[in-house]
N, C-alpha and C positions, 0 to 999 in steps of 0.2 A: 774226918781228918785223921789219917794218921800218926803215928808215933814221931815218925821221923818228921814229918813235915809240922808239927805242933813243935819238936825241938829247936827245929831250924829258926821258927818265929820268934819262941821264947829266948833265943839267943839273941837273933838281932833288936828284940826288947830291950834285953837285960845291957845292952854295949850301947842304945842307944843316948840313954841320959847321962851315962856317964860321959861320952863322947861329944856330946852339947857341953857340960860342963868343963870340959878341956879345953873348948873353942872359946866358952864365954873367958875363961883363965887366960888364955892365951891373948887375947885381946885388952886384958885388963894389963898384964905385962909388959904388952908393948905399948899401950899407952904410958904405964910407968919408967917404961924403958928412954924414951924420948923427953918425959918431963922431970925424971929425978937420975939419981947414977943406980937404981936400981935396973939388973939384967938377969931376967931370969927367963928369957923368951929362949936362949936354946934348950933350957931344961924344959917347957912348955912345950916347945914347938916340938919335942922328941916324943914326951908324954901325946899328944895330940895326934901327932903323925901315926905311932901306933893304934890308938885306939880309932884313928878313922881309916887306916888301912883295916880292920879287924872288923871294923863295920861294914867295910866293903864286900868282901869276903865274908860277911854271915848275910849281906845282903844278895849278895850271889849265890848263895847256898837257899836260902830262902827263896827268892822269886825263880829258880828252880826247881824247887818242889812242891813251889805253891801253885805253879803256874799262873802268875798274876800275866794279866792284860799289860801290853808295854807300859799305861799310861800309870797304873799305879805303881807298877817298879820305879817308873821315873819319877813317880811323888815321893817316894821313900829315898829315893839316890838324891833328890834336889835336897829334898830336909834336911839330909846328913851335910850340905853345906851351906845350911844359913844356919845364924848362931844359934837363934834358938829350936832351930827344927826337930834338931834329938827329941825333944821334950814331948812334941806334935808327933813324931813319928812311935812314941812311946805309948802313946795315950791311943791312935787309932789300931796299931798293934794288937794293944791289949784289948782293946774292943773288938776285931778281929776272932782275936781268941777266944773269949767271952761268947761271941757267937755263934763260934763252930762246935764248941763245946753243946752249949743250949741245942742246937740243932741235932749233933750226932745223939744226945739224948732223947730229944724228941725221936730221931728214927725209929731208936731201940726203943723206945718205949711203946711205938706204932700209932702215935698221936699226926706224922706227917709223911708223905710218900718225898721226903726232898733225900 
């Protein structure tokens, strides 16, 4: 794996728990929104809206240089809309990484012809 394309992951990593965390927030708002005079859903919804646009666009960044199979781009793009998928998409991500790593070392090492 490349430079670029090891960035591109670590990107959509690093945006996507916090990006979970906006949605579980945002959720928890509008619940409070409806059952007290607490409102804080448009400051939420703005915080969120950015951060899952931002996930959009490093996920497009990513499954273009990663050249994932449609089906796993589209398991990274559904996660990013359930509340707690950030989380899921974070954790196989970094296992992802983890492995391409392990692998290009194996290359260079000449332990695997992959």
């Amino acid at each position: 794996m490349d430079i670029k394309t090891a960035s591109a992951l670590r990107r959509l990593r690093l945006v996507s728990a916090p990006e979970a965390v906006s949605f579980l927030l945002l959720l928890v708002c509008s619940a409070l929104k409806r059952m007290t005079d607490f409102n804080a859903v448009p400051v939420m919804g703005a915080v969120h809206g950015i951060l899952f646009v931002i996930y959009v666009l490093f996920w497009l960044d990513a499954w273009n240089k990663t050249k994932w199979p449609l089906k796993t781009a589209a398991l990274y793009f559904i996660l990013s809309v359930l509340p707690t998928g950030g989380f899921f998409a974070e954790r196989m991500l970094r296992r992802e990484a983890e492995a391409s790593v392990i692998a290009a070392r194996a290359r260079k090492e000449g332990v695997v012809n992959a």
